[in-house]
C-alpha positions as CSV (number, residue, x, y, z in Angstrom):
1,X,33.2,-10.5,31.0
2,X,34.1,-12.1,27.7
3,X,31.3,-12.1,24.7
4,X,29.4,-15.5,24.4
5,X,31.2,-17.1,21.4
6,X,28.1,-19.3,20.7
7,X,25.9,-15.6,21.0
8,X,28.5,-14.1,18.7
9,X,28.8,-17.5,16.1
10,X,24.3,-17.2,16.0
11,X,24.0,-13.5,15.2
12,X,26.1,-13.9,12.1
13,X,24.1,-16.7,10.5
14,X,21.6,-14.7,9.8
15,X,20.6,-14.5,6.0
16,X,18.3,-11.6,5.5
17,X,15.1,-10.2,6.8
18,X,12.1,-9.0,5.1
19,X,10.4,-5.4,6.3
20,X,6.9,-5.5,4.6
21,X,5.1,-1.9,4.7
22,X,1.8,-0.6,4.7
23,X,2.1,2.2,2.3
24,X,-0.9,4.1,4.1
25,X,0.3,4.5,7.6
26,X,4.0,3.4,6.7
27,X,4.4,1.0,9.6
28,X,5.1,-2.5,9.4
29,X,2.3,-5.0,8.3
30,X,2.6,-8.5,10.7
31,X,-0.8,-9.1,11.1
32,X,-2.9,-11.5,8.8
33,X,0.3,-12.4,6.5
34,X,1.8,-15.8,5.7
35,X,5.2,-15.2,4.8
36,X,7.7,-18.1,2.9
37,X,11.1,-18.1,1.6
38,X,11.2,-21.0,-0.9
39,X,13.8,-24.1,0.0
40,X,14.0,-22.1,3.7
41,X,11.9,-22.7,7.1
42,X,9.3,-20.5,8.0
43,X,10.8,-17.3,9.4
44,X,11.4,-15.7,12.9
45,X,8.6,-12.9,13.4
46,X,10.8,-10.3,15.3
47,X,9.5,-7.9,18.0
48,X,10.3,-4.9,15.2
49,X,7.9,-6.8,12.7
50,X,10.8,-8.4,10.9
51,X,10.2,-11.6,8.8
52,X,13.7,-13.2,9.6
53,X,15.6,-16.2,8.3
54,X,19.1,-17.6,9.6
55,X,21.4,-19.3,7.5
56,X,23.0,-22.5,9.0
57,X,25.3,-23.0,5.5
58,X,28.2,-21.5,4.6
59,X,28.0,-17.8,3.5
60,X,27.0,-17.2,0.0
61,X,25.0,-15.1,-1.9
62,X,22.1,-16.6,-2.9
63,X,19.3,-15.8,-5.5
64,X,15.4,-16.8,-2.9
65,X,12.5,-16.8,-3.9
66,X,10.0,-14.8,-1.4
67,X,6.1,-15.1,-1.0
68,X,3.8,-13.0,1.1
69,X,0.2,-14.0,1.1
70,X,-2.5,-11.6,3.0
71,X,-5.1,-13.9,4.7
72,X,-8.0,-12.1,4.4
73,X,-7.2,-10.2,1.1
74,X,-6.2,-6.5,2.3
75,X,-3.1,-6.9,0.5
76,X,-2.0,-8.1,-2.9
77,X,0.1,-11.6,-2.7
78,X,3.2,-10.3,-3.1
79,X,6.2,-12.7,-4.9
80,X,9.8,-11.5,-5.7
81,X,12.7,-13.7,-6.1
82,X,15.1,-11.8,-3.9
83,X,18.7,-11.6,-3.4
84,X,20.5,-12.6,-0.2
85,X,23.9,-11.1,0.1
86,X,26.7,-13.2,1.0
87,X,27.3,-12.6,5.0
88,X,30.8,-11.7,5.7
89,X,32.2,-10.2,8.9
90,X,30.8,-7.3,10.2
91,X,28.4,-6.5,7.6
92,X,25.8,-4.0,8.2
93,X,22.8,-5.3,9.6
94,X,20.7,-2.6,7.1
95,X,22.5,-4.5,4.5
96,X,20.5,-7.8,5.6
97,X,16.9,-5.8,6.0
98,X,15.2,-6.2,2.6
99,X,12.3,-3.0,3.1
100,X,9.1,-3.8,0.5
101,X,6.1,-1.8,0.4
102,X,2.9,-4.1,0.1
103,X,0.2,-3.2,-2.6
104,X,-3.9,-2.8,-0.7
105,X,-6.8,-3.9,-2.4
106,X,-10.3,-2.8,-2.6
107,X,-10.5,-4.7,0.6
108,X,-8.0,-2.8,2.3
109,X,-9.8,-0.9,5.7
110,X,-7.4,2.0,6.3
111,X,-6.8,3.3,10.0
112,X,-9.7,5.8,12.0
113,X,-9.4,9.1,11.3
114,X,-8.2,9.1,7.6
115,X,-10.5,10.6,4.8
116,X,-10.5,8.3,2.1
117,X,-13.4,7.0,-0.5
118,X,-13.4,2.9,-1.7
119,X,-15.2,2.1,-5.2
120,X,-14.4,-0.1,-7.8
121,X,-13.6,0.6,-11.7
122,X,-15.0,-1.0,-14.7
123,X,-14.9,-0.5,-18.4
124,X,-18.3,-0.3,-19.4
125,X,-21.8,-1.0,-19.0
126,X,-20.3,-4.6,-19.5
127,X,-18.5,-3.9,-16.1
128,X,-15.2,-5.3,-17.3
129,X,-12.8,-4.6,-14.5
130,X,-10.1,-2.5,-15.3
131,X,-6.7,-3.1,-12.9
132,X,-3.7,-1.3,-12.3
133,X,-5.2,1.9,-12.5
134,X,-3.9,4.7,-10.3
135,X,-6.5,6.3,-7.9
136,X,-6.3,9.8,-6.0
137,X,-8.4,11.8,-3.8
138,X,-8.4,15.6,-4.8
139,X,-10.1,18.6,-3.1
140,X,-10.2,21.9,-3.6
141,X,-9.2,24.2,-0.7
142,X,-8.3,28.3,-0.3
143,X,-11.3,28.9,-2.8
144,X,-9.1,28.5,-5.9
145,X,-6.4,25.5,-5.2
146,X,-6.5,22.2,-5.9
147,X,-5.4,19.8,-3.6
148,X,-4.5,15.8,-4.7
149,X,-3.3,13.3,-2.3
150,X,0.3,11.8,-3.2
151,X,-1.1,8.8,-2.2
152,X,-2.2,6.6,-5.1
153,X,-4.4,3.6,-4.9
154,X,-4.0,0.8,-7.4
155,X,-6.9,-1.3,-8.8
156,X,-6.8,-4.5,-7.9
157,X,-7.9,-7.4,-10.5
158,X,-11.4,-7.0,-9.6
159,X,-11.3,-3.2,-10.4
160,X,-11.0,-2.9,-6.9
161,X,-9.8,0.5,-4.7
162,X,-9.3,2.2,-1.4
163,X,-8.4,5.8,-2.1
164,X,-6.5,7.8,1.0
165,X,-6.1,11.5,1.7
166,X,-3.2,10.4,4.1
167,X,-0.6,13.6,3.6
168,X,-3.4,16.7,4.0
169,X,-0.6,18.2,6.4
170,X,-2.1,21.5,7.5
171,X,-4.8,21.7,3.9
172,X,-7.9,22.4,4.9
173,X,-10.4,21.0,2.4
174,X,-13.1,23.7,1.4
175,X,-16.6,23.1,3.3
176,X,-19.6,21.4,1.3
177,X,-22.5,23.7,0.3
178,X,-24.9,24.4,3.3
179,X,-27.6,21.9,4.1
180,X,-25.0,18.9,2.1
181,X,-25.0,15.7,4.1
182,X,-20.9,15.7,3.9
183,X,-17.7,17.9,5.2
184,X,-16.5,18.3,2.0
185,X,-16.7,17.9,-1.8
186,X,-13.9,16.1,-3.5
187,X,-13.5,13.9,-6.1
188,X,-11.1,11.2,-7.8
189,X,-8.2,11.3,-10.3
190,X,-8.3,7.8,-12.4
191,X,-4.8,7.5,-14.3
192,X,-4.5,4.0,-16.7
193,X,-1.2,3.3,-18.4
194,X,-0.3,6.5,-19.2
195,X,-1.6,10.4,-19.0
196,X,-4.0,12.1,-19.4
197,X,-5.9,11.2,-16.4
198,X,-9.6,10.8,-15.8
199,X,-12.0,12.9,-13.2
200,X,-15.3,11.8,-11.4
201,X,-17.5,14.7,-10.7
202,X,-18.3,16.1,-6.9
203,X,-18.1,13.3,-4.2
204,X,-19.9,14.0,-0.9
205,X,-17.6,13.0,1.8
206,X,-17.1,13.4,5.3
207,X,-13.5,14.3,7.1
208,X,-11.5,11.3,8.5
209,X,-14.0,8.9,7.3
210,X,-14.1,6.4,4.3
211,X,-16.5,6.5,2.1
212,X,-18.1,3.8,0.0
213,X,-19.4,4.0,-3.6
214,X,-21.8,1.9,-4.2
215,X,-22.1,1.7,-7.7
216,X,-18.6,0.9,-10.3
217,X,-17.1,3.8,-12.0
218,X,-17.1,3.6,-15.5
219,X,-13.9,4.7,-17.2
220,X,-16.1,5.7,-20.6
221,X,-18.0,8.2,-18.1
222,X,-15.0,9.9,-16.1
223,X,-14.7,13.6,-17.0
224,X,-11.5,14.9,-18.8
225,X,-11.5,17.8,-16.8
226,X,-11.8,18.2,-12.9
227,X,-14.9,19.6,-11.8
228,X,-15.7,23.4,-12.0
């Protein structure tokens, strides 16, 4: 049976597509997101989690501005002028998907089953918020060896943070000292601009759970040096 030219004529038009990504649990975020392409309709929401947009003009390349707004604030608003590439005749379809990692806040409530701590950072006793810090959860495990997650949390503008242990693989976090209310001690690495990076002390925490501090961190009061 012959192809359906209209089928065939459709499939081409489209312009690109936009793969937004959780950066904790790597899978695509479709939920709770309003999504725009400026001067374009509002997309196709594909089964795969694709943000799609088809282009009913001749092919060009064309220089779009992007938006991605999360509706209840687990996400940075994310805005990149992106660029469409020109659709000529059997391009690859991975040349059309446009992958982008989205950015949590402190809001951000990470999957059951993941050991993680949320807090917020200030300057001072002022409480100045201090963003675009980088936050990780370290532990020590094997008696002597340090462990820190790969996963780095970002403060948001309100000093905001959700800290994930999501790539323990087969470490096994030392236990807490008998009769401790946690699992585990661990505690947080707090890196500005640029090194050397700041320590809290001991944080009682429990395995695949998060846990919530309840008072701000205060950059002048983080340790230079990891706990003993």
């Amino acid at each position: 049976m012959a192809a359906n030219p209209n089928v065939d004529r459709f499939q081409r038009r489209v312009m690109f597509a936009m793969d937004f990504r959780d950066p904790v649990t790597r899978l695509p975020v479709t939920d709770n997101i309003k999504v725009a392409a400026a001067g374009l309709g509002p997309p196709l929401r594909a089964r795969s989690g694709l943000f799609v947009w088809f282009d009913m003009d001749p092919p060009a390349q064309r220089e779009i501005k992007v938006t991605a707004i999360s509706t209840n604030g687990r996400f940075a608003d994310f805005e990149e002028v992106i660029t469409a590439p020109e659709h000529v005749p059997d391009i690859p379809a991975s040349s059309l998907c446009l992958p982008r990692t989205l950015r949590p806040t402190g809001l951000y409530e990470p999957p059951e089953g993941m050991t993680g701590v949320a807090g917020w950072l200030v300057e001072d006793e002022d409480r100045a918020p201090v963003a675009g810090a980088e936050v990780s959860i370290a532990f020590r495990h094997a008696g002597n060896q340090e462990f820190v997650s790969g996963y780095k949390a970002l403060t948001d503008a309100g000093g905001g943070f959700v800290a994930i242990a999501n790539d323990l693989g087969d470490v096994i976090p030392d236990p807490a000292p008998p009769r401790s209310d946690s699992d585990m001690m661990g505690w947080l690495v707090v890196t500005r601009s640029a090194p050397p990076s700041r320590f809290t002390s001991f944080l009682p925490l429990r395995a695949g759970r998060l846990a919530r501090i309840a008072a701000p961190l205060r950059w002048k009061d983080l340790q230079t040096m990891s706990p003993p």
